[in-house]
C-alpha positions in Angstrom: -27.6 3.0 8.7 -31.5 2.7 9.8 -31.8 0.8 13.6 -33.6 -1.7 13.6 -36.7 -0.7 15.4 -36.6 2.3 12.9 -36.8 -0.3 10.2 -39.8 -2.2 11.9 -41.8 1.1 13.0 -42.0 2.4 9.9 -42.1 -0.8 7.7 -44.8 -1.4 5.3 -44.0 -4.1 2.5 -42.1 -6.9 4.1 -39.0 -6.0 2.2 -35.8 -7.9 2.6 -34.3 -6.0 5.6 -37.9 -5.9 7.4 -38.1 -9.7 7.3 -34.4 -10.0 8.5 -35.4 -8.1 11.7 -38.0 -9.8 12.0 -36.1 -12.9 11.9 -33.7 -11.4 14.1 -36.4 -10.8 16.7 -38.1 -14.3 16.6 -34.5 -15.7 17.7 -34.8 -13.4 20.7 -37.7 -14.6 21.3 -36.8 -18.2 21.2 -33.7 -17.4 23.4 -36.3 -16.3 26.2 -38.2 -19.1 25.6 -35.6 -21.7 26.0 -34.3 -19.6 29.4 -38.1 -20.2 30.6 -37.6 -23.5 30.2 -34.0 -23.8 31.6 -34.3 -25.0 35.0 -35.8 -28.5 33.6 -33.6 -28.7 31.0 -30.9 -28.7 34.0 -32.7 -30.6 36.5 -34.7 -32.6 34.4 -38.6 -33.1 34.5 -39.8 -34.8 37.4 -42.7 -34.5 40.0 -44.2 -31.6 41.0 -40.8 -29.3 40.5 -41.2 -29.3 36.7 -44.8 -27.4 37.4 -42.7 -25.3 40.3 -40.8 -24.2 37.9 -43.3 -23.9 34.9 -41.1 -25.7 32.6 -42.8 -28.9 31.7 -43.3 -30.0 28.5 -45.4 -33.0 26.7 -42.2 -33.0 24.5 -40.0 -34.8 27.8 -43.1 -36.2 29.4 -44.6 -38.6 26.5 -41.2 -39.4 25.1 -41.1 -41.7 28.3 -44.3 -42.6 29.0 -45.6 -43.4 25.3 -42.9 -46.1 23.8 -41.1 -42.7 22.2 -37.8 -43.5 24.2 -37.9 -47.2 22.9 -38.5 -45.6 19.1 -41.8 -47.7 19.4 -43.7 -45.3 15.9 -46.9 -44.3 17.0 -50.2 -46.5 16.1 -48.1 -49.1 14.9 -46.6 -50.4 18.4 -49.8 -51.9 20.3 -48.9 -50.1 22.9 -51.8 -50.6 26.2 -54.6 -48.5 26.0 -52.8 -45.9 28.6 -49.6 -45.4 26.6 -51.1 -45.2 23.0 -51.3 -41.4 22.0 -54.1 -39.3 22.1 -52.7 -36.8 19.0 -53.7 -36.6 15.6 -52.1 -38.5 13.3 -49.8 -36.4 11.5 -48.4 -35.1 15.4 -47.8 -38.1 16.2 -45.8 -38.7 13.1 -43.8 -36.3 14.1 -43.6 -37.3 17.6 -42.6 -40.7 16.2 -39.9 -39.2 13.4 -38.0 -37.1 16.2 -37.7 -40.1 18.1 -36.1 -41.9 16.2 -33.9 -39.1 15.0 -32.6 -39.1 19.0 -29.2 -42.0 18.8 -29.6 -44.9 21.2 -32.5 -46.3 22.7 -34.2 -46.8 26.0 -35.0 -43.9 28.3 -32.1 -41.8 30.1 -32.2 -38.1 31.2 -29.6 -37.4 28.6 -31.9 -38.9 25.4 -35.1 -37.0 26.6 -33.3 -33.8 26.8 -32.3 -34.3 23.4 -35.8 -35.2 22.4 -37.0 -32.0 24.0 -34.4 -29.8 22.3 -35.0 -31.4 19.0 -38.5 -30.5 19.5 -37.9 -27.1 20.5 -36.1 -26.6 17.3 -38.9 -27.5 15.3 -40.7 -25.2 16.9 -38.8 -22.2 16.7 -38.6 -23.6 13.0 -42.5 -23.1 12.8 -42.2 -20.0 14.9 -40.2 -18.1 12.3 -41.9 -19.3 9.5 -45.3 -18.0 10.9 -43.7 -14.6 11.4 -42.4 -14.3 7.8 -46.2 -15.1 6.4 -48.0 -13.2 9.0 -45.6 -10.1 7.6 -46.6 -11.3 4.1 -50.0 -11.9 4.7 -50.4 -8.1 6.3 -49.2 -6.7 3.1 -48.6 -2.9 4.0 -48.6 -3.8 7.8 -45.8 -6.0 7.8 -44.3 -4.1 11.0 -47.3 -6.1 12.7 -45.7 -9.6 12.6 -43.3 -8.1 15.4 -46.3 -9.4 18.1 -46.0 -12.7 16.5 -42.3 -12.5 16.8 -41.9 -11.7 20.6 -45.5 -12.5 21.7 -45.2 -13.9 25.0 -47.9 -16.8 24.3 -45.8 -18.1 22.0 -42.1 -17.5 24.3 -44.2 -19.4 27.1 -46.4 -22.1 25.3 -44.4 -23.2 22.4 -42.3 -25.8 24.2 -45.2 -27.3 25.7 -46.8 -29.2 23.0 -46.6 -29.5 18.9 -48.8 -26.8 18.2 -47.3 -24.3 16.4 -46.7 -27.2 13.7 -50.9 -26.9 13.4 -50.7 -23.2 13.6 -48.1 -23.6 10.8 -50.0 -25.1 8.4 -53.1 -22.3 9.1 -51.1 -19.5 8.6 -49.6 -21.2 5.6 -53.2 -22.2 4.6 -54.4 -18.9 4.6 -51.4 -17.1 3.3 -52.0 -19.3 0.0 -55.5 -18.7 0.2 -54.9 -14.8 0.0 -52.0 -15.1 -3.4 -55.3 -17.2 -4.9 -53.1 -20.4 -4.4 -56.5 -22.3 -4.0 -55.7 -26.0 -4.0 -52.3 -25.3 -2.4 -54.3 -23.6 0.4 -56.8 -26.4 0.6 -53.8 -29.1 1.2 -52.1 -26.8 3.8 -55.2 -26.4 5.9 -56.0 -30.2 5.3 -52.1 -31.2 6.6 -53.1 -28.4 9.7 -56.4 -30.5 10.6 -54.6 -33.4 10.4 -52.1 -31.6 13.0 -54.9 -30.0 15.6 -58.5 -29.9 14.6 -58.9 -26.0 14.5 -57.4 -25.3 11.0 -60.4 -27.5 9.7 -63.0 -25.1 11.3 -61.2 -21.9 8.9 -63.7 -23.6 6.4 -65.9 -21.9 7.8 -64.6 -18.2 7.5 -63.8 -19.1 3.8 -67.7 -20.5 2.9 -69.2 -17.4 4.3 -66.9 -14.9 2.2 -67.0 -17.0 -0.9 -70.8 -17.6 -0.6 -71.2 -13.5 0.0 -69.1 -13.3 -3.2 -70.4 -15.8 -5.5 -66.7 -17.3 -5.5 -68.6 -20.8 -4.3 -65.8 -22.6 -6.7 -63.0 -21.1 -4.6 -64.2 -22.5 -1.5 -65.4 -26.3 -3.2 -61.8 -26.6 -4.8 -60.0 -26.2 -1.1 -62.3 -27.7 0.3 -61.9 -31.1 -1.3 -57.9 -30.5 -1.4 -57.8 -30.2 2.1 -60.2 -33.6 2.8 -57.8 -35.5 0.3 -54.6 -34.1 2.2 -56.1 -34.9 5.3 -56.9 -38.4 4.2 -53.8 -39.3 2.8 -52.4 -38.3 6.3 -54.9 -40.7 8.3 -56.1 -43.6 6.0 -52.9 -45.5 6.4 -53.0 -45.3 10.2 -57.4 -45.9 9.6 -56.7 -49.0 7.8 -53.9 -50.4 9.9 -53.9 -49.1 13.3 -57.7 -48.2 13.6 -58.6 -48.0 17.9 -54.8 -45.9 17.9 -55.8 -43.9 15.4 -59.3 -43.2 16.8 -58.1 -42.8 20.4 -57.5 -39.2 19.8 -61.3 -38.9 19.1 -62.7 -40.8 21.1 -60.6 -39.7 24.3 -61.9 -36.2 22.9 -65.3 -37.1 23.0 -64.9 -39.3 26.1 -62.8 -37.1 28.2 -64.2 -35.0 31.2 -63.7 -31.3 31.7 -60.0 -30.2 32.4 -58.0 -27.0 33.1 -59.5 -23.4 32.4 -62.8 -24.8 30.7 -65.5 -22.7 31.7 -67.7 -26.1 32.1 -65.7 -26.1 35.4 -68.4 -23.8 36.5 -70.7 -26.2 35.7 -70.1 -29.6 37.4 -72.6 -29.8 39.5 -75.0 -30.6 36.7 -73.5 -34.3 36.8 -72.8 -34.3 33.4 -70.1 -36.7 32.1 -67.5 -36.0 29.8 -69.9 -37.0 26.5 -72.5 -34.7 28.2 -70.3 -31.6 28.1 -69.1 -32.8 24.5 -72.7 -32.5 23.5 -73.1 -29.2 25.0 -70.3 -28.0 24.1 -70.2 -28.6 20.4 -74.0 -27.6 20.2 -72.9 -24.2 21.8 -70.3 -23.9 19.0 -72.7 -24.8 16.5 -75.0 -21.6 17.2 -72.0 -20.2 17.4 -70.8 -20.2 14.2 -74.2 -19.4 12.8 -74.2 -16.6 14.6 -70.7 -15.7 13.0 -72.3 -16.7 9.4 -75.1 -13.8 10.3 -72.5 -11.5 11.1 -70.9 -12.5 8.0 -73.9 -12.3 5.5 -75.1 -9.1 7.2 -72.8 -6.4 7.8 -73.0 -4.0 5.5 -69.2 -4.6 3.9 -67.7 -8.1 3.4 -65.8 -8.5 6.9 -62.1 -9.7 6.5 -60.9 -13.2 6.3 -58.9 -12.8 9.6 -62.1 -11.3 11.2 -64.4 -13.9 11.0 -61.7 -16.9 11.4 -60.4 -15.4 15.0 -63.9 -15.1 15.9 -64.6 -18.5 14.8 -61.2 -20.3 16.8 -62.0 -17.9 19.8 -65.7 -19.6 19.9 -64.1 -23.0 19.4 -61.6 -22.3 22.5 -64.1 -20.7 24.8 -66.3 -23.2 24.7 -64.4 -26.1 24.6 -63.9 -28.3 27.6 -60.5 -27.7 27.9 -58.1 -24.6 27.4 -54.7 -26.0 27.6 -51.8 -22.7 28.2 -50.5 -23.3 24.5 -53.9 -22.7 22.8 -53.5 -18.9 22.6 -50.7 -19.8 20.2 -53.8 -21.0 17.8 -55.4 -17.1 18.0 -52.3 -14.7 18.0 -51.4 -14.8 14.5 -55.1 -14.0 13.7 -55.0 -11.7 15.9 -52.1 -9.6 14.2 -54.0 -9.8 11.2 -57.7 -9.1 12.1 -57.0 -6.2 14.4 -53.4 -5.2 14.7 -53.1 -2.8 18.2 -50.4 -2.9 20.4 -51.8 -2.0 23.9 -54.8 -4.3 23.6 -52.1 -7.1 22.4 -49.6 -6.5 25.5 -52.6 -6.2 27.7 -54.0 -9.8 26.4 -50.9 -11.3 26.1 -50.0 -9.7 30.2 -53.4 -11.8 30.9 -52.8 -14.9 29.3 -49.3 -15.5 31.2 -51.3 -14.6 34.2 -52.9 -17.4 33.8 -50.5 -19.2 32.2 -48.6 -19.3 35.3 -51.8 -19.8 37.4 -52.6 -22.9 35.9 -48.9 -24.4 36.4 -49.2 -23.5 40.4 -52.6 -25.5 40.8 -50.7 -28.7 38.5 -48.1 -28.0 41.1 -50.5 -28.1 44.0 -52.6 -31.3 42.1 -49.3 -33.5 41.8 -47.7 -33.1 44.7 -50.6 -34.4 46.4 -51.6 -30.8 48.1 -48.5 -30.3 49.4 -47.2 -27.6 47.9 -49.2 -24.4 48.8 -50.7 -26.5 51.6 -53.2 -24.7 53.6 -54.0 -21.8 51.6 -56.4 -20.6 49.2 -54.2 -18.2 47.2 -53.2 -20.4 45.0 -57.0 -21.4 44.2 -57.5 -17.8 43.9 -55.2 -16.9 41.3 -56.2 -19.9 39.2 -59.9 -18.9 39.5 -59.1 -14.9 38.5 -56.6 -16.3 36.0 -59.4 -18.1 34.1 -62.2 -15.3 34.5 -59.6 -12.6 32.8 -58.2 -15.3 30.4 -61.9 -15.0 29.0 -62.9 -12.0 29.6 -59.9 -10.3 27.5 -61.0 -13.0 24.4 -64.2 -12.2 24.7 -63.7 -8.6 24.8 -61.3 -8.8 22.3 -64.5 -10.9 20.1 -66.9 -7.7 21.0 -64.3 -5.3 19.3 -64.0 -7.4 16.2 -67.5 -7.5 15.8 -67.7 -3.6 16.3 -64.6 -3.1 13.2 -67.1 -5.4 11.2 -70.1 -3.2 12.0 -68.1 -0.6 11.8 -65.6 -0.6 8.6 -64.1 2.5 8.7 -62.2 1.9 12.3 -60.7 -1.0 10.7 -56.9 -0.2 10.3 -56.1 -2.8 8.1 -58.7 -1.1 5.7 -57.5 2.0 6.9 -54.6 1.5 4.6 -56.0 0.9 1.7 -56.6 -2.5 1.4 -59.9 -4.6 1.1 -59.1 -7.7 2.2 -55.4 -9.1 2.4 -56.2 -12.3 3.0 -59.5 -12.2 0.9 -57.8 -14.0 -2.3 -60.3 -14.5 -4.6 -62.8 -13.0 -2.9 -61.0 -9.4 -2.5 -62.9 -6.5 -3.9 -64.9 -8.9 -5.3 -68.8 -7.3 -5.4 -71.9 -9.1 -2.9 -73.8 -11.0 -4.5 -75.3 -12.8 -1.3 -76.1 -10.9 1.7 -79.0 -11.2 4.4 -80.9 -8.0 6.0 -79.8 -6.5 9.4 -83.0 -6.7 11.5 -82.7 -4.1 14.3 
């Protein structure tokens, strides 16, 4: 009988035994994250201990705070301005669906454990999904999806929030995208904007490679699948629950800068929040046209997973927050734009660097300076833990730029393939392309 890592080292196709291991190591990974977690789902989250600890979780906090416990739905509640919740609509659906999944009412310890575990299931529910169409997806790299499966952003960030529901729907997106599943890809990458903004910004990966194709048709049909799946998420809460709706937008807009943005380096311009949103959006803007450039000059077609991981790496880096979960959002993209495991373990040692960086200075914030009272270490590793968080995407960017430039280090290409996730763009010949200008 073939061990299991001998199955997953030499896999190619996901076969059936490859995505069983796979599987196998997604539960081990959800095992560790549910230990990581284990001290709050014991002593319950409270104060500045849950942030001690590093196991808090928006899952136990807003079912108490935000009429979840009282199975008051989401935008349909009038709940005060303070309770009503910032998420996207079809998150909050969610958020609303589970609770009321959770028997009784009213808030006890008891019930919101329940609601966090629930949660957690769907998760790990996501969690394996994504690993099973990332192995798809990589066609004769299926072995890759094992950094999905045990990737320690996702064993320490995926109890935290509903983002891997988002990151669900974009890996599902593009998986479709790739079998030439056009409109089914559109409506999957619609549901994921409707989840977390990012998926919606994918777009932009897909215009550039249809456009350098002449497959313009590909990208208009999923285009206007995903703005009709997104609709049909958000008109019904538009039409009857309109300032709950739009709180998630306008407390985007409004809000000012938060943990690990690098606008934190900035603040004594005296911008408001709205400034930074200005700045920060324009930044991405030129951004992504500097992307599109990349895109429409290099001298082969990049891949899809290429230019989207450079395109939600802008978007995070420049936004004016970087909550722990969002490197949930790139790691899948990752695994598929440029598959190497010591630059993966070395990111992924980083990120929980500063994953656990940013949970010492909540610590220090709630308790009222208490904790780590006189001392600047805590400080210091928050500071460091923000500068390598960027660094390592950034250099990360850099190197994915330099595969694009530079086709033949590319070892997804290496094997043969043009474009797994290119659809109907793959081997398809330019007929759009812009001069390099040195």
């Amino acid at each position: 009988m073939t061990s299991p890592l001998t199955t997953l080292r030499n896999a190619r196709e996901a076969t059936r035994p490859v995505i069983g291991w796979l599987l196998v190591a997604t539960v081990i990974g959800a095992v560790l994250a549910v230990l990581s977690k284990q001290w709050c789902r014991v002593n319950g989250w409270s104060g500045a201990d849950q942030h001690i600890h590093m196991c808090y979780s928006d899952f136990s906090e807003l079912f108490g705070t935000r009429g979840l416990a009282d199975k008051l739905f989401p935008f349909f509640t009038g709940l005060p301005q303070e309770q009503a919740l910032e998420y996207p609509a079809l998150l909050a659906v969610i958020a609303g669906v589970t609770a009321f999944m959770i028997p009784g009412t009213g808030f006890s310890l008891e019930r919101q454990l329940a609601y966090f575990d629930l949660n957690s299931l769907g998760s790990f529910l996501c969690w394996g999904i994504i690993v099973v169409a990332v192995a798809y997806s990589a066609r004769k790299r299926s072995r890759d999806a094992l950094m999905v499966a045990l990737a320690p952003g996702i064993i320490l960030t995926s109890q935290l929030n509903w983002d891997l529901w988002a990151v669900l729907f974009a890996t599902l997106g593009l998986f479709a995208f790739s079998r030439k599943r056009i409109y089914l890809a559109g409506i999957l990458l619609g549901l994921g904007a409707a989840a977390k903004l990012y998926p919606f910004f994918l777009f932009g990966a897909i215009l550039v490679l249809c456009w350098r194709s002449g497959r313009m048709s590909a990208f208009w049909k999923s285009l206007s699948t995903a703005v009709i799946a997104w609709l049909v998420v958000n008109v019904p809460f538009m039409l009857t629950a309109f300032d709950e709706w739009s709180r998630f937008y306008t407390f985007s807009s409004e809000r000012e800068i938060s943990f690990s943005s690098m606008w934190l380096a900035f603040t004594w311009t005296g911008l408001d929040g709205e400034g930074f949103s200005l700045l920060s959006n324009a930044l991405f803007g030129l951004a992504c046209l500097g992307i599109a450039y990349l895109g429409f000059t290099a001298q082969r077609r990049p891949r899809m997973a290429q230019l989207a991981f450079l395109i939600i790496a802008a978007f995070i880096l420049l936004n004016k927050v970087y909550s722990p979960q969002f490197v949930m959002w790139l790691i899948p993209l990752y695994v598929l734009a440029r598959p190497r495991w010591r630059e993966f373990l070395l990111w992924q040692v980083l990120e929980a660097y500063h994953w656990a960086a940013v949970w010492l200075m909540s610590a220090k914030i709630v308790s009222g300076g208490s904790f780590g009272e006189g001392t600047a270490w805590i400080e210091i590793a928050y500071g460091t833990g923000i500068a390598v968080h960027m660094a390592m995407v950034i250099y990360i960017c850099v190197k994915i730029i330099g595969d694009i430039r530079h086709p033949e280090r590319d070892l997804v290409r290496a094997e043969g393939d043009d474009d797994p996730l290119g659809g109907p763009v793959e081997d398809a010949r330019d007929q759009f392309t812009l001069p390099l200008r040195r």
